[in-house]
KEDREN-956543 format. One record per atom (N, C-alpha, C, O): atom name; chain; x, y, z; residue in three letters. Coordinates in nm, 4 decimals. Each point is the difference from the previous one (the first is absolute). Layout:
// residues N
CA,A,X,Y,Z,ALA
...
//
This chain:
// residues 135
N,A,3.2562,-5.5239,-4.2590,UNK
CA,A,0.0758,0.0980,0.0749,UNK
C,A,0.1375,-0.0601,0.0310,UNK
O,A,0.0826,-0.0160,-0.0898,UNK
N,A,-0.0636,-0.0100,0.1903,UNK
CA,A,0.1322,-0.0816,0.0760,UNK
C,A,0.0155,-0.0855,0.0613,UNK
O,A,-0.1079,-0.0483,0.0339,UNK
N,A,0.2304,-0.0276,0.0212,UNK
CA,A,-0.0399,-0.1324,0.0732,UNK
C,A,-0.0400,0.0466,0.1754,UNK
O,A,-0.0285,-0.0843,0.0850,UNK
N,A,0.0328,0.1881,-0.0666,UNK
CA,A,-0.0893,0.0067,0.0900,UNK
C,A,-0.1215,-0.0120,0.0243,UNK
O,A,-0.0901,0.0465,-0.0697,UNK
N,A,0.0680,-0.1529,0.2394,UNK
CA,A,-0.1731,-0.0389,-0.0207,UNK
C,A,-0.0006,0.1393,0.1320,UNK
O,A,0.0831,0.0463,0.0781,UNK
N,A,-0.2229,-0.0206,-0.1109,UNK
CA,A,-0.0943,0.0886,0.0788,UNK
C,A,-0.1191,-0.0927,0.0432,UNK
O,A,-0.0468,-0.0894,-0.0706,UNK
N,A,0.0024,0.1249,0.2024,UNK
CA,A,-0.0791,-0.0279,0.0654,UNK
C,A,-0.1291,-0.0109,-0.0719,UNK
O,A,-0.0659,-0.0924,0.0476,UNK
N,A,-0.0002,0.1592,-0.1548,UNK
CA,A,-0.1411,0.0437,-0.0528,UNK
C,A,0.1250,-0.0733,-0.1557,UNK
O,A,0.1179,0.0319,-0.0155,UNK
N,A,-0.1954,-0.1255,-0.0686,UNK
CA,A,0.0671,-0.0532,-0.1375,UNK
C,A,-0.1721,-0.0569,-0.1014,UNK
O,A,-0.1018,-0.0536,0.0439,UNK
N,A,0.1297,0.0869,-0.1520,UNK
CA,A,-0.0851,-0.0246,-0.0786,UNK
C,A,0.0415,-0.0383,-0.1192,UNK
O,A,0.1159,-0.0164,-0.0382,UNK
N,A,-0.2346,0.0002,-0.0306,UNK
CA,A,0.0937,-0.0491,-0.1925,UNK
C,A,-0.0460,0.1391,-0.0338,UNK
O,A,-0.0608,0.0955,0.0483,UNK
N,A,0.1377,-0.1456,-0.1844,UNK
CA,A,0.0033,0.1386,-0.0659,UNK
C,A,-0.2080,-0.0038,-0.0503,UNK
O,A,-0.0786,0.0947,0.0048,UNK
N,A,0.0531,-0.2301,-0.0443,UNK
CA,A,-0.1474,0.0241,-0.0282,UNK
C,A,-0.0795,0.1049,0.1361,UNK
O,A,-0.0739,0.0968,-0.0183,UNK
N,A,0.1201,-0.1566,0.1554,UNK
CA,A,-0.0696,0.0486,0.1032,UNK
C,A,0.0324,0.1755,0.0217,UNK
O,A,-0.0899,0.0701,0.0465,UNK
N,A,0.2054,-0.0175,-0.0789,UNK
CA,A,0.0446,0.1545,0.0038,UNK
C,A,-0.0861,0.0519,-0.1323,UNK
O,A,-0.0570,0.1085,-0.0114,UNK
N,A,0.0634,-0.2130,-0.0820,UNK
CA,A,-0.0964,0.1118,-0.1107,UNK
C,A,-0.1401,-0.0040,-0.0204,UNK
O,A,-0.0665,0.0574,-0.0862,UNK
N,A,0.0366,-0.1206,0.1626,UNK
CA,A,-0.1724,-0.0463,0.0840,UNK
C,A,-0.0510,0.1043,0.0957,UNK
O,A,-0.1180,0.0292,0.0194,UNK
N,A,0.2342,0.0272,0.0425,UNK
CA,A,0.0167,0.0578,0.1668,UNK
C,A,-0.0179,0.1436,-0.0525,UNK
O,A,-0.0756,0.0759,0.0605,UNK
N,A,0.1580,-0.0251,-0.1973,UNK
CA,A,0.0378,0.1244,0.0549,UNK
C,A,-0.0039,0.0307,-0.1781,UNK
O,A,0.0242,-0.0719,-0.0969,UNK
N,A,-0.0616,0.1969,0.1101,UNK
CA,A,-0.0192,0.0353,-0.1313,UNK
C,A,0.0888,0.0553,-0.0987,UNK
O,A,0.0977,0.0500,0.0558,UNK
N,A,-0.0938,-0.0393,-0.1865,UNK
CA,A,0.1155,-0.0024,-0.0344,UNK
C,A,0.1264,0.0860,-0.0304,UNK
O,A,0.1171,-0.0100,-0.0368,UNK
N,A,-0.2436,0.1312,0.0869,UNK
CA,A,0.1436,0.1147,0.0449,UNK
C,A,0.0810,-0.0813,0.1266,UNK
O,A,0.1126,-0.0456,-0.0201,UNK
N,A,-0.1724,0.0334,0.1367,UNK
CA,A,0.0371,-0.0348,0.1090,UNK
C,A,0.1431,-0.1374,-0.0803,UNK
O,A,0.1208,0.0056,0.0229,UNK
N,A,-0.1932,-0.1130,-0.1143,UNK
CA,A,0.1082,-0.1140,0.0488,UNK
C,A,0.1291,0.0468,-0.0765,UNK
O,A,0.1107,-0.0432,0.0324,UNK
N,A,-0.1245,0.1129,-0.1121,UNK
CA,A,0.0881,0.1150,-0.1376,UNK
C,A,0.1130,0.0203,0.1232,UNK
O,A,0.1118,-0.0503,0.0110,UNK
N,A,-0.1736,0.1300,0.0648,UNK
CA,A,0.1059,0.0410,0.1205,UNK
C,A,0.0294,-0.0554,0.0792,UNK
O,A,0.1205,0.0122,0.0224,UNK
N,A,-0.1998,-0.1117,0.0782,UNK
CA,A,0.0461,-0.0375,0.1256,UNK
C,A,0.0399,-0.1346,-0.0686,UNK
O,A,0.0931,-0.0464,0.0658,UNK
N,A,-0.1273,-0.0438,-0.1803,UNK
CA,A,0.0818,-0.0871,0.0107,UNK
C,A,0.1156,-0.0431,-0.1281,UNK
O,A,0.0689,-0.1010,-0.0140,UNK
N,A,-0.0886,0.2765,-0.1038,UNK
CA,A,0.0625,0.0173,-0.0852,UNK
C,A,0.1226,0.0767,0.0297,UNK
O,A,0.0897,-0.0060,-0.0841,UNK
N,A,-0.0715,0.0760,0.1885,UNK
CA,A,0.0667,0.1177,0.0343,UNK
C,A,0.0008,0.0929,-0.0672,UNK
O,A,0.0991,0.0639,-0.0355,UNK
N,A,-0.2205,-0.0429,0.0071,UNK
CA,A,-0.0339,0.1385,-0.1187,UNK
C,A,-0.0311,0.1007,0.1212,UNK
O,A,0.0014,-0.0124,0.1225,UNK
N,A,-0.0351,0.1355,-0.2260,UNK
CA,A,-0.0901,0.1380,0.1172,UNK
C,A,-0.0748,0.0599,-0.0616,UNK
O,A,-0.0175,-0.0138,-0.1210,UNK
N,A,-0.0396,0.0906,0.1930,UNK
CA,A,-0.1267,0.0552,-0.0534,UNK
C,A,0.0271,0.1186,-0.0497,UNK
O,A,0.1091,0.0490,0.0291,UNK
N,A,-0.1914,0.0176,-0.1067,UNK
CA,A,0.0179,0.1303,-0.0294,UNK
C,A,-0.0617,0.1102,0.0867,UNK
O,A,-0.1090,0.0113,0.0559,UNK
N,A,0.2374,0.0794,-0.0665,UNK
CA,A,-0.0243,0.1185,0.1459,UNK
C,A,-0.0970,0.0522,0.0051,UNK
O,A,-0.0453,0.0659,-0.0937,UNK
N,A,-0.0109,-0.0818,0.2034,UNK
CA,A,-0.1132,0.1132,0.0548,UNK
C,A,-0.1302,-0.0701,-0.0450,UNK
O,A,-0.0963,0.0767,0.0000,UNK
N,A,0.0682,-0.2095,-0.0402,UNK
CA,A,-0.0614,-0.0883,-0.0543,UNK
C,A,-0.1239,-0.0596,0.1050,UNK
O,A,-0.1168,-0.0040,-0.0387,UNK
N,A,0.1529,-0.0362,0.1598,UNK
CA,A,-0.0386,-0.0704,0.1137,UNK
C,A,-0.0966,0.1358,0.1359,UNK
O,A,0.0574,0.0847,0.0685,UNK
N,A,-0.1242,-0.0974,-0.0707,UNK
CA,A,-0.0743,0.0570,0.0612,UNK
C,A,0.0321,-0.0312,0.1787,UNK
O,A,-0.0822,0.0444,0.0802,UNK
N,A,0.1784,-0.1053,-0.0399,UNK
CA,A,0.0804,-0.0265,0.1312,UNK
C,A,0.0741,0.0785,-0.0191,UNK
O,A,0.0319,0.0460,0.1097,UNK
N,A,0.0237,0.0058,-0.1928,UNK
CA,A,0.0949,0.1464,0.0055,UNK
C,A,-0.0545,0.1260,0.0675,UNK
O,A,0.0484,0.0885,0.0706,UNK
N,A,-0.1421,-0.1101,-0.1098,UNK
CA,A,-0.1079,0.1193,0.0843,UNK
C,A,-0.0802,-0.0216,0.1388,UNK
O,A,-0.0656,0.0848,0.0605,UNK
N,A,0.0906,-0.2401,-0.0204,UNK
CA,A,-0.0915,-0.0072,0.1143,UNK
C,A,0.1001,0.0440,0.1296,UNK
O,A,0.1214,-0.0139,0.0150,UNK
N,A,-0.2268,0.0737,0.0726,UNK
CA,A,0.0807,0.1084,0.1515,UNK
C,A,-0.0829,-0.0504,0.0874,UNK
O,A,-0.0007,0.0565,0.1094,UNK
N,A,-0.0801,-0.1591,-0.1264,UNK
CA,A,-0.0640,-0.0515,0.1532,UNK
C,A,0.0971,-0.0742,0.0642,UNK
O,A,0.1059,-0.0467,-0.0419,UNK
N,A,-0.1853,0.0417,0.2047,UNK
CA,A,0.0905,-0.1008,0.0961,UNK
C,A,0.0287,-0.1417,-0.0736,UNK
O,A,-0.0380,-0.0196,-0.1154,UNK
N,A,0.0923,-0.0558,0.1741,UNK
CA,A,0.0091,-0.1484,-0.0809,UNK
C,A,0.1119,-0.0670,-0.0033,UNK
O,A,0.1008,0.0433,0.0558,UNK
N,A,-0.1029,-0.1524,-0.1184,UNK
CA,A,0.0935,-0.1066,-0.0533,UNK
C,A,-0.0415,-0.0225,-0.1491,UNK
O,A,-0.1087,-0.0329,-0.0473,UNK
N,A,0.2387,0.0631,-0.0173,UNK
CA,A,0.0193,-0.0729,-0.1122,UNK
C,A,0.0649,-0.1244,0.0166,UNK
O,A,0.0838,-0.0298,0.0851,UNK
N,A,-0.1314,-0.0392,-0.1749,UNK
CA,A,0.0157,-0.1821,-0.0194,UNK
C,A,0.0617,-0.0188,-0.1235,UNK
O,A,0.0181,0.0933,-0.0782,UNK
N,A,0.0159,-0.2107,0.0554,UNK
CA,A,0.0724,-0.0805,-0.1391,UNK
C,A,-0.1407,-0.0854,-0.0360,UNK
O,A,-0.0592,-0.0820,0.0702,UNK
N,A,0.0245,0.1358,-0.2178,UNK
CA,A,-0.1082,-0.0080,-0.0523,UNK
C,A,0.0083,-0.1624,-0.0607,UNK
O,A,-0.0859,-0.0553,-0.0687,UNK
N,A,0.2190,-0.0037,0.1171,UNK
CA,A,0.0029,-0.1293,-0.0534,UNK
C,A,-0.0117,-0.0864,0.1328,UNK
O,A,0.0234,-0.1162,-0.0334,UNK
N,A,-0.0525,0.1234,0.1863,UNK
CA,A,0.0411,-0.0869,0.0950,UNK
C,A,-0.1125,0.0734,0.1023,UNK
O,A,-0.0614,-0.0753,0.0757,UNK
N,A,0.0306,0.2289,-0.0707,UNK
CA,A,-0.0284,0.0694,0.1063,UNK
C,A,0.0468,0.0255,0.0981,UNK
O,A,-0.0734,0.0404,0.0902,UNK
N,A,0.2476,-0.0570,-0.0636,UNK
CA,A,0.0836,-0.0069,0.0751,UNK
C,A,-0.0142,0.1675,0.0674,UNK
O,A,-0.0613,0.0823,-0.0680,UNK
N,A,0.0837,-0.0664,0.1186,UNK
CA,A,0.0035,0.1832,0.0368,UNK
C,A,0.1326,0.0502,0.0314,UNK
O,A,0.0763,-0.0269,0.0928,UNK
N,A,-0.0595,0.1650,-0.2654,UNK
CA,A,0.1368,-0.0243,-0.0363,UNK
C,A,0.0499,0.1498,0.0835,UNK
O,A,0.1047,0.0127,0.0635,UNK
N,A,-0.2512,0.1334,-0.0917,UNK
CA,A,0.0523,0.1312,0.0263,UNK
C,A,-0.0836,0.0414,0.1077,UNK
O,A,-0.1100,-0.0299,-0.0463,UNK
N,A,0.0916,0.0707,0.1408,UNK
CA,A,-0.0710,0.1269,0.1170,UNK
C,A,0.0055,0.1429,-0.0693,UNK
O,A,0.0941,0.0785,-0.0114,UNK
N,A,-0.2209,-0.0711,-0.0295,UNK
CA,A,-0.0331,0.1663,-0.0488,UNK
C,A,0.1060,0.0804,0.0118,UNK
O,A,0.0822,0.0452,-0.0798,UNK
N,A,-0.1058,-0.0331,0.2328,UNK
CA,A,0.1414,0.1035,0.0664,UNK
C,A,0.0704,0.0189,-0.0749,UNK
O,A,0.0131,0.1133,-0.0462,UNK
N,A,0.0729,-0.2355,-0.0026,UNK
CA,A,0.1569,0.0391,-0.0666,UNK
C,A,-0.0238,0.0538,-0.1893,UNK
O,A,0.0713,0.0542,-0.0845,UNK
N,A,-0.1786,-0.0950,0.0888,UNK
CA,A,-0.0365,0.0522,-0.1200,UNK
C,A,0.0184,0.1777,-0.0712,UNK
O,A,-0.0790,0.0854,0.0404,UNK
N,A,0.1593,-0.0572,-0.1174,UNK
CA,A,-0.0081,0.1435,-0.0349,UNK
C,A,0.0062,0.0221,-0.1589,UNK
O,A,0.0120,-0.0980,-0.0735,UNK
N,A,-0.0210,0.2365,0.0181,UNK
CA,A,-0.0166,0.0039,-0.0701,UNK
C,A,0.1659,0.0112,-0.1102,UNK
O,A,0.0764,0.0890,0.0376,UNK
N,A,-0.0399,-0.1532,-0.1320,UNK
CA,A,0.1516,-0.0030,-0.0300,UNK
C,A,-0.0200,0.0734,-0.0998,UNK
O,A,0.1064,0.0609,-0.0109,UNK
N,A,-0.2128,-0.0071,-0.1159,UNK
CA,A,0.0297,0.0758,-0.1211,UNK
C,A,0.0183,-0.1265,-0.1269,UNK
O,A,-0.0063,0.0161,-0.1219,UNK
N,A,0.0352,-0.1666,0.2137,UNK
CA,A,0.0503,-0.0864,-0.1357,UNK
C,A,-0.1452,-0.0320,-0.1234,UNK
O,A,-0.0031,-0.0068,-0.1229,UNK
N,A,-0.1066,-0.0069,0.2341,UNK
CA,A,-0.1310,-0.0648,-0.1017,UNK
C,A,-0.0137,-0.1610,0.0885,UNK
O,A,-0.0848,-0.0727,-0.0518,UNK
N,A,0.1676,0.0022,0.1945,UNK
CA,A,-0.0340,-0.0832,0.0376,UNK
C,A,-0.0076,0.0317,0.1100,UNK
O,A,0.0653,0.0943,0.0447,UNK
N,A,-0.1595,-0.1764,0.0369,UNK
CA,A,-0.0256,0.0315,0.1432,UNK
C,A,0.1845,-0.0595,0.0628,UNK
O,A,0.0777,-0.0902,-0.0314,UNK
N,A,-0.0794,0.2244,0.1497,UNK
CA,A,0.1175,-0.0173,0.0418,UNK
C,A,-0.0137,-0.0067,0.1859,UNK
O,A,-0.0767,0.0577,0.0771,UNK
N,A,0.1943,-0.1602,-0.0536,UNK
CA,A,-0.0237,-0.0359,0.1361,UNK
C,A,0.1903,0.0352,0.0974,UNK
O,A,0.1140,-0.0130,-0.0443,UNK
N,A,-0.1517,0.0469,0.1481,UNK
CA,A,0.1395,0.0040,0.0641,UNK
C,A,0.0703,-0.1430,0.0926,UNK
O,A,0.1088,-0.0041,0.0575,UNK
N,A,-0.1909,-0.0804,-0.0662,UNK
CA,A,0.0452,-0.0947,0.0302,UNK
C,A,-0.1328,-0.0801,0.0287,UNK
O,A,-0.1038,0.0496,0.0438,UNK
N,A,0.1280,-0.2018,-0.0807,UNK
CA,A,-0.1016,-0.1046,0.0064,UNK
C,A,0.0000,-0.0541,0.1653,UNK
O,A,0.0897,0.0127,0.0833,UNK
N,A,-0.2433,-0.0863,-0.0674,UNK
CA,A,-0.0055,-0.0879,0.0603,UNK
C,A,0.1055,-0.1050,0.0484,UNK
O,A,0.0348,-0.0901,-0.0762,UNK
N,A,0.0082,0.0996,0.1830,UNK
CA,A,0.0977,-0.1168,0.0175,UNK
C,A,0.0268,-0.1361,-0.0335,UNK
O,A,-0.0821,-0.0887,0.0238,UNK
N,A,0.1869,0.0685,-0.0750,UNK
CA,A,-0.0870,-0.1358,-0.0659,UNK
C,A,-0.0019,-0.0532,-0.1297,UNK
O,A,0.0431,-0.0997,-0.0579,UNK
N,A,-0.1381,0.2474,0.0203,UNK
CA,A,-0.0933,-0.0476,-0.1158,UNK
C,A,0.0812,0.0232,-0.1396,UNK
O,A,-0.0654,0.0161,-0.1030,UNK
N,A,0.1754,-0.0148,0.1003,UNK
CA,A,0.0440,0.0329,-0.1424,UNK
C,A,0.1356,-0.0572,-0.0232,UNK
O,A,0.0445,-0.0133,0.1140,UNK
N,A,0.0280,-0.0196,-0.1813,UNK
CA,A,0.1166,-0.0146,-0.0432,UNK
C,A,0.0482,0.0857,-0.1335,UNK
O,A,-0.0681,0.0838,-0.0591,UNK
N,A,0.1997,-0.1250,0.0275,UNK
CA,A,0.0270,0.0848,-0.0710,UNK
C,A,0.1136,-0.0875,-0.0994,UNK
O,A,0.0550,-0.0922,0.0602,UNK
N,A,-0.0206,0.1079,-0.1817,UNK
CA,A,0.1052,-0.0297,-0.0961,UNK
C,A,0.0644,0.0829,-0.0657,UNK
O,A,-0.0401,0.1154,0.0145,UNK
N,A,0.1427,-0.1323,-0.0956,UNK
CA,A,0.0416,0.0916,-0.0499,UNK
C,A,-0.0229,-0.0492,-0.1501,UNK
O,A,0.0154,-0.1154,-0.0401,UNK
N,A,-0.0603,0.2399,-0.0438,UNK
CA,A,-0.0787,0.0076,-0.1322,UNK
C,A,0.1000,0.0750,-0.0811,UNK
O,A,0.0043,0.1225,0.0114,UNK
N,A,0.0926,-0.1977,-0.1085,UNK
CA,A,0.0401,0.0491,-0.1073,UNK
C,A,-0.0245,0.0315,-0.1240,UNK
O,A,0.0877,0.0341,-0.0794,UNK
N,A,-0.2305,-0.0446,0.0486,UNK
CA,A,-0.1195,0.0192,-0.0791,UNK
C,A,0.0282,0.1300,-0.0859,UNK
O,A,0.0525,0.1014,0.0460,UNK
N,A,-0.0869,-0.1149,-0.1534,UNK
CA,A,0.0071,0.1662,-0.0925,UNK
C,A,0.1206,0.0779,-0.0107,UNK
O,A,0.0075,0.1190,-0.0303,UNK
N,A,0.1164,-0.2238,0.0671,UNK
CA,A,0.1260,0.0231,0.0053,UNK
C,A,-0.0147,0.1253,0.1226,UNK
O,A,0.0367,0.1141,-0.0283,UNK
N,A,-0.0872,-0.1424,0.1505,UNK
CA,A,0.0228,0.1102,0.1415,UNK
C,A,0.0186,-0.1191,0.0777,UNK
O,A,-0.0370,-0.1170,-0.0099,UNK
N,A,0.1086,0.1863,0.0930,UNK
CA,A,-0.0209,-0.0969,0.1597,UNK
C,A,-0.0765,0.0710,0.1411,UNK
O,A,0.0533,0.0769,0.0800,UNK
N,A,-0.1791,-0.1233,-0.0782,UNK
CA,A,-0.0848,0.0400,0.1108,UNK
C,A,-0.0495,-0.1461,0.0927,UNK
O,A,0.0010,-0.1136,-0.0474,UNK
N,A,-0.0426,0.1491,0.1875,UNK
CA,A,-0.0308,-0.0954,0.0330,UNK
C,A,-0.1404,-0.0155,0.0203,UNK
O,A,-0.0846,0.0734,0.0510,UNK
N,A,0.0793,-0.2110,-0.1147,UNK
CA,A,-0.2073,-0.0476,0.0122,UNK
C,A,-0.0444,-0.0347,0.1477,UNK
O,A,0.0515,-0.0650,0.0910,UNK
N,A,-0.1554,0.1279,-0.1041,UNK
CA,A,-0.0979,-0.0524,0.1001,UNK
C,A,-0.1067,-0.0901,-0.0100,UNK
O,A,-0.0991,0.0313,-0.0659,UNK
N,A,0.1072,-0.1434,0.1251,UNK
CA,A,-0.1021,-0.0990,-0.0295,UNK
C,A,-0.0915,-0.0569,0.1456,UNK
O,A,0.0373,0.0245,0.1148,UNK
N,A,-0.1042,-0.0669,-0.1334,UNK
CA,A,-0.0627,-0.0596,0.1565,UNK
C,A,0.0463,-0.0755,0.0339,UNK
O,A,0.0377,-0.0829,-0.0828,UNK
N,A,-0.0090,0.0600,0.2253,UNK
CA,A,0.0536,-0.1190,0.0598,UNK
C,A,-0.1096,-0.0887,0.0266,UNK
O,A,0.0349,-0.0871,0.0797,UNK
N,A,-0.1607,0.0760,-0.1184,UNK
CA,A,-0.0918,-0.1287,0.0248,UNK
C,A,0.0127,-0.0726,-0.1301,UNK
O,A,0.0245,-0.1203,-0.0091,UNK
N,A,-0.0420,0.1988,-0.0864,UNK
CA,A,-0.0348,-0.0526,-0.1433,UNK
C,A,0.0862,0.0383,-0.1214,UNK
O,A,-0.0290,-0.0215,-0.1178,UNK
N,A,0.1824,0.1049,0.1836,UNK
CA,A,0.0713,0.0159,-0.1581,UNK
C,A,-0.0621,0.0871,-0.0634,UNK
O,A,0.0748,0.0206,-0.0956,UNK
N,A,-0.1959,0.0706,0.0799,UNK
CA,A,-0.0765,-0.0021,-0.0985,UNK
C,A,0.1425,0.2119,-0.0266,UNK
O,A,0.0557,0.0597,0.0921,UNK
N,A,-0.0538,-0.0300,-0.2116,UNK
CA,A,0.1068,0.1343,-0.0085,UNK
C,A,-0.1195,0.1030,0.0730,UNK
O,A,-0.1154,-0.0426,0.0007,UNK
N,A,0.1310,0.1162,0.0326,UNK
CA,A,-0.0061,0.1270,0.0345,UNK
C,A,-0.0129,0.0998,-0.0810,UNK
O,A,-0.0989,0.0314,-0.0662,UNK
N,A,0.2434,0.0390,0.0749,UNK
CA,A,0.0702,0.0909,-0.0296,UNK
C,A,0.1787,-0.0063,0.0496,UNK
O,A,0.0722,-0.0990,0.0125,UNK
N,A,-0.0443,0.2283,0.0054,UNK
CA,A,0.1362,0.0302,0.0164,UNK
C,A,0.0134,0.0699,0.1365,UNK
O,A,-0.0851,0.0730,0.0508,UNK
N,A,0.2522,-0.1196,0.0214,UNK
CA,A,-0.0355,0.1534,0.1216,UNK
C,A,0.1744,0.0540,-0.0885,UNK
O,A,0.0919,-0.0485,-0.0659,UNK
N,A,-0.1516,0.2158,0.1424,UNK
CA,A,0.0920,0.0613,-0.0083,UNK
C,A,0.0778,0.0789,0.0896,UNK
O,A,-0.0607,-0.0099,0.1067,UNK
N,A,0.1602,0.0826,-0.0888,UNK
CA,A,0.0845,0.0689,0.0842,UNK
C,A,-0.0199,0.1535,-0.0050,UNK
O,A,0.0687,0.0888,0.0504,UNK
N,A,-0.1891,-0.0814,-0.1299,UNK
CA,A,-0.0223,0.1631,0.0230,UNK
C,A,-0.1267,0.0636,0.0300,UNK
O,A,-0.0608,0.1001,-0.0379,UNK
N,A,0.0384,-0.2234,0.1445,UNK
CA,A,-0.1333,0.0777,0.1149,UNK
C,A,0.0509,0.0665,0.0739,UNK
O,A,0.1164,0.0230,0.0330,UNK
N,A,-0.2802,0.0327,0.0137,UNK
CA,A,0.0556,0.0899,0.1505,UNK
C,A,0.0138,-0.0480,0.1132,UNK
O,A,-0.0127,-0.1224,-0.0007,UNK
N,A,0.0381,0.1762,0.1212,UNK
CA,A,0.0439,-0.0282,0.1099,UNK
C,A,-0.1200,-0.0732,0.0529,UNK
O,A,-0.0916,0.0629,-0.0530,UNK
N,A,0.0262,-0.1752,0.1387,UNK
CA,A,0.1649,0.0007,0.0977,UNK
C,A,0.0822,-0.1308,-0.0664,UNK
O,A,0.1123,-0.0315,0.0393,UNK
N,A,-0.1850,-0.0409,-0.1469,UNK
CA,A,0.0990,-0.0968,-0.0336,UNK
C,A,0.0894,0.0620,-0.1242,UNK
O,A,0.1146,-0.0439,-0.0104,UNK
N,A,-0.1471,0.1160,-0.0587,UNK
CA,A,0.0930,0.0234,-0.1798,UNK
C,A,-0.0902,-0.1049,-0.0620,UNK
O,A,0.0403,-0.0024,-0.1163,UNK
N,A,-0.1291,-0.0772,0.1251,UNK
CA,A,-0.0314,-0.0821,-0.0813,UNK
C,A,-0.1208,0.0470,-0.1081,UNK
O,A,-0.0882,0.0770,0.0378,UNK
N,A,0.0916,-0.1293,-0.1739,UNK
CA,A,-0.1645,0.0200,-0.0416,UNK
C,A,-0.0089,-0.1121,-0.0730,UNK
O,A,0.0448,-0.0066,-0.1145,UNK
N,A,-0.1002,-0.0858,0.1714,UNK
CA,A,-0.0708,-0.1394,-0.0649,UNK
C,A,-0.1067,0.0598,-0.0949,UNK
O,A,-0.0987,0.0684,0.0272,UNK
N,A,0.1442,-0.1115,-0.1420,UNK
CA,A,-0.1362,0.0586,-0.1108,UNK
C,A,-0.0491,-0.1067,-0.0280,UNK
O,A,0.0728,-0.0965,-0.0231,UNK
N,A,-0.1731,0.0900,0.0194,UNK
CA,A,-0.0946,-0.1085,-0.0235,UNK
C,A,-0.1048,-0.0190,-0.0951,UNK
O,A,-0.0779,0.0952,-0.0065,UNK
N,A,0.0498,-0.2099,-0.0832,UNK
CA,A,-0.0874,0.0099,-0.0952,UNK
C,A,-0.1173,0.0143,0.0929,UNK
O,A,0.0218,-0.0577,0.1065,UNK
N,A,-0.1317,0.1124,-0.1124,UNK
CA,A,-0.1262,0.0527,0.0223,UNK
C,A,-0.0445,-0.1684,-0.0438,UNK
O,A,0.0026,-0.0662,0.1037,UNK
N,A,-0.0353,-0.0062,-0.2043,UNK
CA,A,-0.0845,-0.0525,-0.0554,UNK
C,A,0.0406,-0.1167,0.0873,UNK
O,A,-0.0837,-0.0901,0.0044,UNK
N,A,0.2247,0.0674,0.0853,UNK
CA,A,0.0694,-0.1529,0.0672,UNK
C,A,-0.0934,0.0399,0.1566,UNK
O,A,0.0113,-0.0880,0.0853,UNK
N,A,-0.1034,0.2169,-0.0431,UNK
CA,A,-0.0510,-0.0035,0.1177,UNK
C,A,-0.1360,-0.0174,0.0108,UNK
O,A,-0.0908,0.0102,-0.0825,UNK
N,A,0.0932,-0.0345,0.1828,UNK
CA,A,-0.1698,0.0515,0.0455,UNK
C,A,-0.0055,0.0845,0.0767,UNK
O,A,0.1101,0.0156,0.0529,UNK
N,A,-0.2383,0.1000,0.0097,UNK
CA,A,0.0090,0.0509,0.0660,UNK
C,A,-0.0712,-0.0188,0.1520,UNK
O,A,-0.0295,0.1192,0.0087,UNK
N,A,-0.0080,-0.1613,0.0851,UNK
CA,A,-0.0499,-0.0096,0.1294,UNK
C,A,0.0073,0.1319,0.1032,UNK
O,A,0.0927,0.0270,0.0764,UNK
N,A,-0.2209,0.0495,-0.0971,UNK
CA,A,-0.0159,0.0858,0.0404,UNK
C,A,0.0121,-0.0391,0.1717,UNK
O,A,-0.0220,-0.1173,0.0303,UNK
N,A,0.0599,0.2248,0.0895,UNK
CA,A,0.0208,-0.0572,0.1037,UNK
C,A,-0.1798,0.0060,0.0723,UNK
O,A,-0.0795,0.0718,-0.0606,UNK
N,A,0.0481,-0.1201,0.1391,UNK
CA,A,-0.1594,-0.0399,0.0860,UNK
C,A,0.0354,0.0968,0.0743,UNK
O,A,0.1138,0.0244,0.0401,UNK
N,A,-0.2332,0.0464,-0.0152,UNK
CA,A,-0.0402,0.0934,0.1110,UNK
C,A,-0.0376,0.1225,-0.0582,UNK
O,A,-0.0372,0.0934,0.0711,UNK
//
């Protein structure tokens, strides 16, 4: 990845041990998945979504909605829990989202969510977990 260290660090043997190989394709290839692919696109229970590489807890259901793209979409993350770069990739300039425990990619946010932030963090489905909420 980069010379940035993160808190959660592994070898590359230990990420492709960890996580399967759609998952390391993306979270530690900066690849994505194909739309509408991930069955977290569809989940509407209470909860926390996590970073399927650390278990960090990245989204709160809540902000979760539905965007039309084919990736689960969020209006803003966990505090904290994410950073961001800028990705000149595929000759575009968007900015990446990666975890702040472990680096591991995400997805992308964008400027054409809805209120109340404008944001829509799209997110690979296959970089989460899901943690349904207790009770």
């Amino acid at each position: 990845m980069d010379e940035h260290r993160y808190p959660v660090t592994r070898t590359d043997a230990e990420w492709r041990a960890l996580l399967t190989p759609e998952q390391y394709a993306v979270m530690r290839g900066h690849g994505t998945e194909r739309p509408g692919s991930c069955a977290l696109l569809y989940e509407k229970r209470a909860g926390t979504f996590t970073c399927a590489g650390c278990d960090q807890p990245l989204f709160e259901s809540k902000l979760k909605f539905e965007s039309g793209t084919g990736w689960p979409s969020f209006n803003d993350p966990v505090e904290g829990s994410v950073e961001t770069t800028t990705d000149r990739s595929y000759g575009m300039l968007r900015t990446e989202v990666h975890c702040s425990r472990c680096g591991s990619h995400l997805g992308h946010v964008f400027e054409d969510g809805p209120p109340p932030t404008g944001l829509r963090y799209c997110i690979n489905g296959v970089a989460l977990n899901f943690h349904p909420a207790e009770g």
